[in-house]
KOLTORLUM-909812 format. One line per 2 residues: number of its first residue (from 0); for each residue x, y, z of N, C-alpha, C. Coordinates in pm, whole numbers. Layout:
N
NUM> X,Y,Z,X,Y,Z,X,Y,Z  ...;
This chain:
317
0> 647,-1964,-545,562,-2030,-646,415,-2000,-615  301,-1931,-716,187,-1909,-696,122,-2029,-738;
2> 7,-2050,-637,-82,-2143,-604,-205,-2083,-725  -250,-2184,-795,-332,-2103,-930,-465,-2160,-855;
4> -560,-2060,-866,-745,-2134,-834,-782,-2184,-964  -931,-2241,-967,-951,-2338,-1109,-992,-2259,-1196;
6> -1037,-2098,-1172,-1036,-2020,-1318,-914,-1894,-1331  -812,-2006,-1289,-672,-1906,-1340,-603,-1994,-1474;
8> -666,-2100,-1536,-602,-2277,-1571,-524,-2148,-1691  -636,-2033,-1797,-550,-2029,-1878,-457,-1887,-1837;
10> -416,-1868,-1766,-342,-1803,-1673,-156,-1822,-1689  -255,-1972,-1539,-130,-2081,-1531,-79,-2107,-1680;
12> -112,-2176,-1723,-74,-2175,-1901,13,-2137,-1944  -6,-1981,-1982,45,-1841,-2013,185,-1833,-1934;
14> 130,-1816,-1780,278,-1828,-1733,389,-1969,-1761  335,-2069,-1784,446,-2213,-1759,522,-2159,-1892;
16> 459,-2169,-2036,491,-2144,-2144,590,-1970,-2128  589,-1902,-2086,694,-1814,-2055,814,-1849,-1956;
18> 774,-1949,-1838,874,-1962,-1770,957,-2109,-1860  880,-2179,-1931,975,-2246,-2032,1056,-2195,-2072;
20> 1042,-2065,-2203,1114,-1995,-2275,1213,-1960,-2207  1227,-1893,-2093,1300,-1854,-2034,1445,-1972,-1980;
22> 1370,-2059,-1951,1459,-2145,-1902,1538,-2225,-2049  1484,-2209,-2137,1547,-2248,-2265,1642,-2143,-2331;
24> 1607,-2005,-2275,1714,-1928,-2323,1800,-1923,-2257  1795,-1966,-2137,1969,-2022,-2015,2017,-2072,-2067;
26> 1951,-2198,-2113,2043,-2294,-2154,2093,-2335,-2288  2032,-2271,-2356,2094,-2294,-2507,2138,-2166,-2542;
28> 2116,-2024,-2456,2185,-1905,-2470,2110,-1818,-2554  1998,-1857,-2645,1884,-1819,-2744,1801,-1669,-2721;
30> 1824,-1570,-2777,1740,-1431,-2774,1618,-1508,-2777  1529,-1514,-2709,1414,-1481,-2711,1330,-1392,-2664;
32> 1389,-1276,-2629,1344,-1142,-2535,1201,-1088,-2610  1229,-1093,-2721,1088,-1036,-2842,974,-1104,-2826;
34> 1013,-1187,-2763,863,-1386,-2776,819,-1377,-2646  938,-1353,-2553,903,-1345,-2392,801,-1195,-2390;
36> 852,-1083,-2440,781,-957,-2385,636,-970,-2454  670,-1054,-2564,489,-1021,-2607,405,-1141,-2544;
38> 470,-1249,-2499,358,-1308,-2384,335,-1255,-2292  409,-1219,-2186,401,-1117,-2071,307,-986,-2120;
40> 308,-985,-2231,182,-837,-2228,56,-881,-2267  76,-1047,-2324,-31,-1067,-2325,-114,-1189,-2198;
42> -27,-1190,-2118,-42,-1225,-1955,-75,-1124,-1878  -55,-1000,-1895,-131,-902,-1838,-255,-860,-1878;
44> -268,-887,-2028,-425,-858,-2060,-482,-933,-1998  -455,-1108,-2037,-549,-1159,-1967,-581,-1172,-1850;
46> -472,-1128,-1759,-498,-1154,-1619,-620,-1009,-1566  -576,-846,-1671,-686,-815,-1609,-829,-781,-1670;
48> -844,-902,-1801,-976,-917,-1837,-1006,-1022,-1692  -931,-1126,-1658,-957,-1215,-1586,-1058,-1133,-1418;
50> -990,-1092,-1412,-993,-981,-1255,-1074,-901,-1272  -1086,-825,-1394,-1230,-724,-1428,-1352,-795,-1393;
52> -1389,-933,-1448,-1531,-990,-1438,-1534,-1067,-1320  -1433,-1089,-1230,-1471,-1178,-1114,-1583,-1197,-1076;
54> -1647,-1328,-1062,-1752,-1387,-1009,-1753,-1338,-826  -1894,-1323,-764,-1878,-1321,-628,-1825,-1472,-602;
56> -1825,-1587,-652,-1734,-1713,-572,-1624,-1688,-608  -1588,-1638,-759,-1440,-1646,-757,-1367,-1568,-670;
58> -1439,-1451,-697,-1353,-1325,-554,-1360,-1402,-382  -1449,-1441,-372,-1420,-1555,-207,-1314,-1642,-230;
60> -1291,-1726,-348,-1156,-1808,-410,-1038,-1686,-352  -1045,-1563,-436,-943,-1516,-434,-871,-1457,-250;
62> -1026,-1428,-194,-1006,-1376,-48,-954,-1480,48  -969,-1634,-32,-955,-1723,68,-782,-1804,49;
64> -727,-1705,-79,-646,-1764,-120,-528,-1789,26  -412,-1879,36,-300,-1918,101,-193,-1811,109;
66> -222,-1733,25,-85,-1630,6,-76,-1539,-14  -200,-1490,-4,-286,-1341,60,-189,-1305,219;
68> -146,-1189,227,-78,-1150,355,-147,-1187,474  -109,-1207,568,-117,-1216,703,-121,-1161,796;
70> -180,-1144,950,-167,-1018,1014,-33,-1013,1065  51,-1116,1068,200,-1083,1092,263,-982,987;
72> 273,-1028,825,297,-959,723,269,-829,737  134,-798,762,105,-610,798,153,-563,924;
74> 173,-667,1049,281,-574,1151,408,-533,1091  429,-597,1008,571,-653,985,667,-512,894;
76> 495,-485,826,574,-356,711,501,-197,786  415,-246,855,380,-130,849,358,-72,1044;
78> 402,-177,1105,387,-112,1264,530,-137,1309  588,-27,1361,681,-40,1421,678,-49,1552;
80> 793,-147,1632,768,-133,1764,708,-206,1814  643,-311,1761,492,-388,1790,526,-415,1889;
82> 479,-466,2026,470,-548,2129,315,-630,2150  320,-734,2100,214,-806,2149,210,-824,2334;
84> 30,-855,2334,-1,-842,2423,-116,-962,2442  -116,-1049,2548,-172,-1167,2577,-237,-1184,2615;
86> -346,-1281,2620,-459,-1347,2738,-580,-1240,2752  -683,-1318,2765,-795,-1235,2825,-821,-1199,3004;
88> -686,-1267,3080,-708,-1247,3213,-881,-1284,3257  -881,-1395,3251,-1011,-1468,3229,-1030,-1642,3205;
90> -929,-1621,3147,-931,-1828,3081,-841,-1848,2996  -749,-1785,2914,-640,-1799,2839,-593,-1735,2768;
92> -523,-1786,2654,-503,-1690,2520,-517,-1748,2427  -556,-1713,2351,-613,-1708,2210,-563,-1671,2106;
94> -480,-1758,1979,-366,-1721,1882,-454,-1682,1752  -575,-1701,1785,-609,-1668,1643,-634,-1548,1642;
96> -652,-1441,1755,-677,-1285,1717,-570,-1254,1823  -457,-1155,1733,-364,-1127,1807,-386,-981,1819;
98> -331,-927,1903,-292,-751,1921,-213,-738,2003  -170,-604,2063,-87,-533,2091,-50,-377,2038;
100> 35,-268,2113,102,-189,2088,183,-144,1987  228,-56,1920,323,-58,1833,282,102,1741;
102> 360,156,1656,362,279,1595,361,241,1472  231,343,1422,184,343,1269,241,451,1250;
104> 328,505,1155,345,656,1088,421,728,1204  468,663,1303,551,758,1367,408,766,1548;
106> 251,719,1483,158,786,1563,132,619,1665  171,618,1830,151,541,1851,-38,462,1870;
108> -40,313,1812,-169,279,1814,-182,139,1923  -303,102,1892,-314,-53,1945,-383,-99,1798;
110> -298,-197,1722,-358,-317,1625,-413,-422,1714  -515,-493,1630,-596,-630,1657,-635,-711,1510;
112> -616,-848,1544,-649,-823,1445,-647,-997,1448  -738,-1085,1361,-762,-1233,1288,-584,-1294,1234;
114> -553,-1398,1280,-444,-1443,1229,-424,-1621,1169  -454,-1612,1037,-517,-1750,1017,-361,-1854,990;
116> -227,-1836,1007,-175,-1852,960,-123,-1924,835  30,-1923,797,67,-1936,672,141,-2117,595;
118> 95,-2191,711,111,-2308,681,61,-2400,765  92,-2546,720,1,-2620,847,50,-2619,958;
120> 114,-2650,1025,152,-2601,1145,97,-2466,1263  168,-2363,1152,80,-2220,1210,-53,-2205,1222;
122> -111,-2274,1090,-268,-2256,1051,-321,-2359,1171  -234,-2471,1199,-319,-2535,1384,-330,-2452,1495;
124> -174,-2392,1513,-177,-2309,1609,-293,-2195,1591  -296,-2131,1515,-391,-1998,1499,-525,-2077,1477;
126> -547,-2127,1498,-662,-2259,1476,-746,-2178,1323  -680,-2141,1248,-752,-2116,1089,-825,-1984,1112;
128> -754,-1932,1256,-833,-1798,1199,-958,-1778,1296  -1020,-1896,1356,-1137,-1905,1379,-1132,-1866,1567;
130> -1185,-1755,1603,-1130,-1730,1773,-1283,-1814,1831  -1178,-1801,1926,-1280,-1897,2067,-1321,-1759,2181;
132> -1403,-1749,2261,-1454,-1661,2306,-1304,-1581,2409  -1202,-1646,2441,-1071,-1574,2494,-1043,-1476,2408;
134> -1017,-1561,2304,-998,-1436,2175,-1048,-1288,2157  -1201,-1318,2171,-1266,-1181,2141,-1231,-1133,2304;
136> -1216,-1182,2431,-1241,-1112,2535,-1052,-1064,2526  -1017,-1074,2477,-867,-1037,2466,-901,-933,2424;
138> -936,-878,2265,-1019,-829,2210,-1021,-663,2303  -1157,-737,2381,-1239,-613,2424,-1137,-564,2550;
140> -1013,-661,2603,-918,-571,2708,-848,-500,2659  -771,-541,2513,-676,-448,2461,-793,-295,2441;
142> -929,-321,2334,-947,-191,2320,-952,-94,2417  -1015,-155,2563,-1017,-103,2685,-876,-37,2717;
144> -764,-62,2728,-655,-5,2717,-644,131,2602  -664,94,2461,-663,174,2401,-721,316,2404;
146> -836,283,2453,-970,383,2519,-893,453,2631  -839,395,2753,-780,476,2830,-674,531,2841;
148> -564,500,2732,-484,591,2697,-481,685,2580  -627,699,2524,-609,784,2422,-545,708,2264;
150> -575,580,2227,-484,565,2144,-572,515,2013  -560,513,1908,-625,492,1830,-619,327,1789;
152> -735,280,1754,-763,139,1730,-750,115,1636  -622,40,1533,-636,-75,1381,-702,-196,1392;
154> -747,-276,1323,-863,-368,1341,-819,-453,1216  -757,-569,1190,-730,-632,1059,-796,-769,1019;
156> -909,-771,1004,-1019,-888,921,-965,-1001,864  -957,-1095,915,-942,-1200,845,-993,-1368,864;
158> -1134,-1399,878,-1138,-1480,954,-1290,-1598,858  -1281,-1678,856,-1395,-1780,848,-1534,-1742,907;
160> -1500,-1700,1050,-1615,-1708,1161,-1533,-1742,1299  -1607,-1707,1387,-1561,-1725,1495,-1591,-1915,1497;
162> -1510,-1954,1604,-1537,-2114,1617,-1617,-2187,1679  -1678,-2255,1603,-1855,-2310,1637,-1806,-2449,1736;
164> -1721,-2440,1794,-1711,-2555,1919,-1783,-2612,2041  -1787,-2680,2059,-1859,-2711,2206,-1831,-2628,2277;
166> -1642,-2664,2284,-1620,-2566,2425,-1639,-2409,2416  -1591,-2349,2310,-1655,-2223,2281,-1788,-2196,2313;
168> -1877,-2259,2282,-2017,-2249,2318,-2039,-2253,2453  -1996,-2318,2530,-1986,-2352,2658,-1926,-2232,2757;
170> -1858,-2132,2681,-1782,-2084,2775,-1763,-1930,2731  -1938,-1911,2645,-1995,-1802,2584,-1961,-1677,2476;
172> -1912,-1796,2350,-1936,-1695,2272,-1995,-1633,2201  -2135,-1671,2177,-2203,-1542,2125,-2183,-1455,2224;
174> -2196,-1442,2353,-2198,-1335,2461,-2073,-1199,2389  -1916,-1314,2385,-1798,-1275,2407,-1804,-1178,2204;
176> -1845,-1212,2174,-1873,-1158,2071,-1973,-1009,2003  -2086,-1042,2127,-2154,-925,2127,-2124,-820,2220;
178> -2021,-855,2331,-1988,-749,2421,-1832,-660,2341  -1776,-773,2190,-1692,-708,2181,-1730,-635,2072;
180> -1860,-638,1998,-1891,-544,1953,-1943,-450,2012  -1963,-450,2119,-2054,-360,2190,-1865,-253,2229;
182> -1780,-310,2269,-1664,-241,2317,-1654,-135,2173  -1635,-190,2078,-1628,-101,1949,-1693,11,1905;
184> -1825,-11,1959,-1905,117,1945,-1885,224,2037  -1821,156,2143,-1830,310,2304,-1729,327,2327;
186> -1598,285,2187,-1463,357,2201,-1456,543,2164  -1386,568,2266,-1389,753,2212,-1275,767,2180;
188> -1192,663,2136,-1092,683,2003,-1145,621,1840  -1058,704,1756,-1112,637,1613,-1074,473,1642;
190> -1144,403,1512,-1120,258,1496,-1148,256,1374  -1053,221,1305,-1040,223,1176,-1045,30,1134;
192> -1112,-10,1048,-1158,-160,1035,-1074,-211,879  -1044,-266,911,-943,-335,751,-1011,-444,693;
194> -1099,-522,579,-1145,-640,617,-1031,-680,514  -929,-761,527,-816,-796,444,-824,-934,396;
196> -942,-1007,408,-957,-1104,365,-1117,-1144,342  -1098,-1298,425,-1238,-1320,481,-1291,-1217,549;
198> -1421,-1194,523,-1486,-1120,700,-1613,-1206,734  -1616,-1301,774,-1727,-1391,831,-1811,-1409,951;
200> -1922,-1360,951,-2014,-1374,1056,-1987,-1234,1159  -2079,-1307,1258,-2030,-1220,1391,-1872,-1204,1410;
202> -1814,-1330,1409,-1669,-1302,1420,-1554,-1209,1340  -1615,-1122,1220,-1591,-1017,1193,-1617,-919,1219;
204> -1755,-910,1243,-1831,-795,1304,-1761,-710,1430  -1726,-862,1514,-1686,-816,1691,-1543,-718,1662;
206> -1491,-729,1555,-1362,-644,1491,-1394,-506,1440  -1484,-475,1358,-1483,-445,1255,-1578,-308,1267;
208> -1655,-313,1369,-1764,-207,1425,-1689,-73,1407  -1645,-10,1313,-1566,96,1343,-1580,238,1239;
210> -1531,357,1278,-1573,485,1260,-1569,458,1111  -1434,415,1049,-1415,366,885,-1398,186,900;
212> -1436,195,764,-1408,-27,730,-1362,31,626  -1239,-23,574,-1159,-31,471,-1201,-172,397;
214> -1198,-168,289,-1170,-335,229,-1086,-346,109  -1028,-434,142,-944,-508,-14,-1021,-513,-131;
216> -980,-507,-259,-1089,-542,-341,-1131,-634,-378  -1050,-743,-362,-1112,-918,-369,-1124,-958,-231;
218> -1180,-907,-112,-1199,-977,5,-1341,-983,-2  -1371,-1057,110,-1529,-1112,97,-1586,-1067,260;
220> -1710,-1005,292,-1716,-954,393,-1884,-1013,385  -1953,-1072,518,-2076,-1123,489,-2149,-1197,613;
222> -2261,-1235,629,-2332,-1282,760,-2296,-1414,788  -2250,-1474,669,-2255,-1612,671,-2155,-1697,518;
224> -2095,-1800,533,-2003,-1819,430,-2101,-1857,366  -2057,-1848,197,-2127,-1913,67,-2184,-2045,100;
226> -2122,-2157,174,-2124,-2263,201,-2201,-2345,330  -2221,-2213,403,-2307,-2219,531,-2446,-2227,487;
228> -2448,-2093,403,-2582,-2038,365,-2621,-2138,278  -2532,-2203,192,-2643,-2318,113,-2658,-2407,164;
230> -2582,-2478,274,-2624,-2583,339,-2761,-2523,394  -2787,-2406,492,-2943,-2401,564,-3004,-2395,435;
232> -2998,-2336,298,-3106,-2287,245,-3137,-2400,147  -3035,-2444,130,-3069,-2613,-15,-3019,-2733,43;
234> -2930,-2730,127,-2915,-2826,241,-2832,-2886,139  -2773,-2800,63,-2612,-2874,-13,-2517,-2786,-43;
236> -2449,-2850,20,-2292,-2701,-25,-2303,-2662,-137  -2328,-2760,-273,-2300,-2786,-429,-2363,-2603,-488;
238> -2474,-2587,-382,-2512,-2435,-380,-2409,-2278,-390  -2321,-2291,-332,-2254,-2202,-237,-2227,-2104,-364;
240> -2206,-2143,-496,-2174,-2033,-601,-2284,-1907,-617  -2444,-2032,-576,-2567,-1911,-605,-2537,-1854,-439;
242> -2508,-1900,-358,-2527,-1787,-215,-2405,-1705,-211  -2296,-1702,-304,-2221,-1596,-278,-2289,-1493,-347;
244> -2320,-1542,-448,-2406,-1422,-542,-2529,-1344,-440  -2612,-1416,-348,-2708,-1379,-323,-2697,-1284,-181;
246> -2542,-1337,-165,-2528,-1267,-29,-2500,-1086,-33  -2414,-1048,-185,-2356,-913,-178,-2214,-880,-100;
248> -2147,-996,-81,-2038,-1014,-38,-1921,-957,-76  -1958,-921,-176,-1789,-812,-247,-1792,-749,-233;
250> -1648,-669,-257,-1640,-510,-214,-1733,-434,-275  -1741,-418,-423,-1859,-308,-447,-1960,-358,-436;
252> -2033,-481,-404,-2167,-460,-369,-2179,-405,-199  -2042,-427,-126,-2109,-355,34,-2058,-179,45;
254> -1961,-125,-94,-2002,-18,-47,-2098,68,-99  -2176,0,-202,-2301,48,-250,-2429,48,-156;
256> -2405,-82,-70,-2503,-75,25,-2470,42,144  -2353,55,171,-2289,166,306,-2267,70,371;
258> -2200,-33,417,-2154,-103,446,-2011,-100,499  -1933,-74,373,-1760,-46,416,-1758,120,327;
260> -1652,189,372,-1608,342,333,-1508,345,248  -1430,238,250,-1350,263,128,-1286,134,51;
262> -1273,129,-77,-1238,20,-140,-1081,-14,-170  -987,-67,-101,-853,-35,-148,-847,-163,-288;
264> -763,-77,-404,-750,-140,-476,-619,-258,-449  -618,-361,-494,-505,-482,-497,-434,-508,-637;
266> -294,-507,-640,-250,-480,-754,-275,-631,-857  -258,-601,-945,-299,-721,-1068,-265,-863,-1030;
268> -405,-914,-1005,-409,-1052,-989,-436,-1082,-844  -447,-997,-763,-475,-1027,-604,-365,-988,-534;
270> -399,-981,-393,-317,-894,-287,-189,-1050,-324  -241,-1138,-338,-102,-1263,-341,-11,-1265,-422;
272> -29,-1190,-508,66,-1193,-626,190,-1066,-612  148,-1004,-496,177,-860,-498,197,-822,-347;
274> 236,-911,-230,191,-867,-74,246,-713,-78  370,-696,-68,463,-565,-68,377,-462,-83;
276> 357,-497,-219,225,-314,-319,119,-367,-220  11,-474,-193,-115,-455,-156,-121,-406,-1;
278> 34,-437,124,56,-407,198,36,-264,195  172,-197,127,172,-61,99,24,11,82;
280> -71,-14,-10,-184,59,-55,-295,-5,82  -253,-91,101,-345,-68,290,-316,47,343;
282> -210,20,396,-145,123,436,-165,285,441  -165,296,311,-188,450,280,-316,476,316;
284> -425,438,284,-552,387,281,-598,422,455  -532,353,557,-561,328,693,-495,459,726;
286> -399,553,690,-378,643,714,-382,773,680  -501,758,592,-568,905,561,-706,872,627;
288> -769,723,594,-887,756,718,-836,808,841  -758,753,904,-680,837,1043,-677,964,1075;
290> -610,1010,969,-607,1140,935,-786,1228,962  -845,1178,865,-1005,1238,852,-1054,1244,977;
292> -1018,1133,1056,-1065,1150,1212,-994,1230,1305  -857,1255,1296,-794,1318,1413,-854,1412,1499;
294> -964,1521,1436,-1014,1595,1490,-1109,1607,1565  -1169,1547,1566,-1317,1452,1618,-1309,1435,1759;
296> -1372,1481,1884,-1378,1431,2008,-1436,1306,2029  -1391,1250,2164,-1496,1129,2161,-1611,1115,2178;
298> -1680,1204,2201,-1818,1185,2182,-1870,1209,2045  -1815,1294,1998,-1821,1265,1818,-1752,1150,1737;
300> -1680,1104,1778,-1667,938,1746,-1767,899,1749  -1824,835,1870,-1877,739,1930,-2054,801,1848;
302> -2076,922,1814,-2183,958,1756,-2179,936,1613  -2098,960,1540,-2070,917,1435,-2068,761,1415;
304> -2003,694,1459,-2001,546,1474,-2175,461,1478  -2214,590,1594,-2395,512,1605,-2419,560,1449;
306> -2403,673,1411,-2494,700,1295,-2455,626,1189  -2334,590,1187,-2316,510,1067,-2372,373,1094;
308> -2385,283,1209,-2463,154,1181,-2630,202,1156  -2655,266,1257,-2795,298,1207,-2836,297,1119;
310> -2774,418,1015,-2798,420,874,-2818,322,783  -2742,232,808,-2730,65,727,-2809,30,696;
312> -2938,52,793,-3081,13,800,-3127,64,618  -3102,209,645,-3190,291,533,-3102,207,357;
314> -3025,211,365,-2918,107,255,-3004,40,181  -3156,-69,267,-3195,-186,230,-3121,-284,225;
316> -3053,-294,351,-3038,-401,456,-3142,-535,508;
């Protein structure tokens, strides 16, 4: 059952009034196949007049949706073999950014990646996504592994922000955050960046530093949430519609700036309506950037990588 946001109402609508019909032609046995196909085509118009004009809040609605895939969901279809891998050997482990081992395409990699989970329960455990400084230093051991065996880095975005806690603060994460971006830049394997959802703050960044950034086309990638930024700037959330706008948070406004390299499209209505196809077209997506890099030494990585943040600057940044 899809979860509708508040500008899907005439959507939802569209669909109840078809899944009526339907359930009335069970039971009274009634052709209505002619009545059903021309709502359904006209549930697809509207859904992609709906999706054509997305608002920058509505597209954060849509990035923040419940039933948008998961980083389990993308091990799930597309890494074989996975073996997760634990702890920062330091102070603990950390469920909200998981990684480990496992084979993309046959080519073995190391994934990482934000895991906000898919109900309440999970969503405590993974504490919403939001890592504590173990997290990122987990982070920067797996890539360290990756780096010394030659293996190429997946990176899968999905997060609020890293977590603004006491104890987090206490036990350094801005530090744990800037050293794991700093790991991202002086990898001399590719690192290919997914932002598959949220991408919030530094705590995307410490992911995301990489040769390509892929993005979804309704994910939201940005310095600060809609809701952050209007609290400092109007000192009321009630704001957050004008600071998504003001931030450039969608996919085509960051790859106009040079920001992210490629835009994966999400099939009609959001990656939620569709995990399977929006899985799949990740997928393909993460493995032709792959491809573009294979040839590349690591010092041409790691040169390429500087030149592409650098550049950001010239964007009008």
């Amino acid at each position: 059952m899809i979860t509708f946001l508040d500008f899907e109402k005439p959507i939802a609508e569209l669909e109840g009034r078809i899944h009526e019909l339907r359930r009335l032609s069970d039971d009274d046995g009634v052709n209505i196949a002619d009545e059903v196909a021309k709502l359904e085509s006209k549930l697809n118009q509207l859904m992609s007049q709906t999706y054509a004009r997305l608002t920058p809040w509505q597209k954060t609605q849509v990035a923040r949706h419940p039933q948008r895939p998961h980083f389990h969901d993308y091990i799930g279809a597309l890494i074989e073999d996975f073996t997760p891998l634990a702890g920062d050997r330091a102070y603990g482990e950390d469920t909200a950014i998981i990684g480990g081992l496992g084979r993309f395409r046959g080519q073995a990699v190391m994934v990482i990646g934000h895991e906000k989970g898919a109900d309440t329960q999970s969503r405590l455990e993974h504490n919403f996504g939001m890592a504590r400084p173990e997290g990122y230093r987990k982070a920067i051991r797996l890539m360290g592994l990756a780096d010394h065996f030659g293996l190429p880095v997946i990176t899968l975005v999905d997060t609020p922000g890293a977590y603004p806690g006491l104890g987090a603060e206490e036990r350094g994460q801005a530090e744990a955050i800037a050293r794991s971006t700093q790991r991202c830049l002086q990898l001399g394997v590719p690192l290919i960046a997914a932002i598959v959802g949220e991408g919030g703050s530094g705590g995307a960044v410490a992911l995301a530093a990489g040769n390509r950034v892929v993005m979804f086309e309704h994910a939201i990638y940005s310095v600060i949430s809609p809701e952050g930024c209007a609290s400092i700037l109007w000192r009321s959330g009630d704001k957050a519609k004008e600071a998504a706008t003001a931030l450039k948070l969608t996919a085509g406004d960051l790859e106009r700036l040079g920001i992210i390299d490629c835009i994966v499209e999400e099939p009609l209505g959001g990656a939620h309506r569709d995990p399977k196809g929006a899985i799949a077209r990740l997928g393909k997506a993460i493995g032709e950037e792959l491809d573009g890099l294979s040839g590349l030494s690591p010092d041409e990585l790691k040169q390429q990588r500087r030149e592409k943040f650098l550049n950001m600057d010239g964007a009008g940044i």
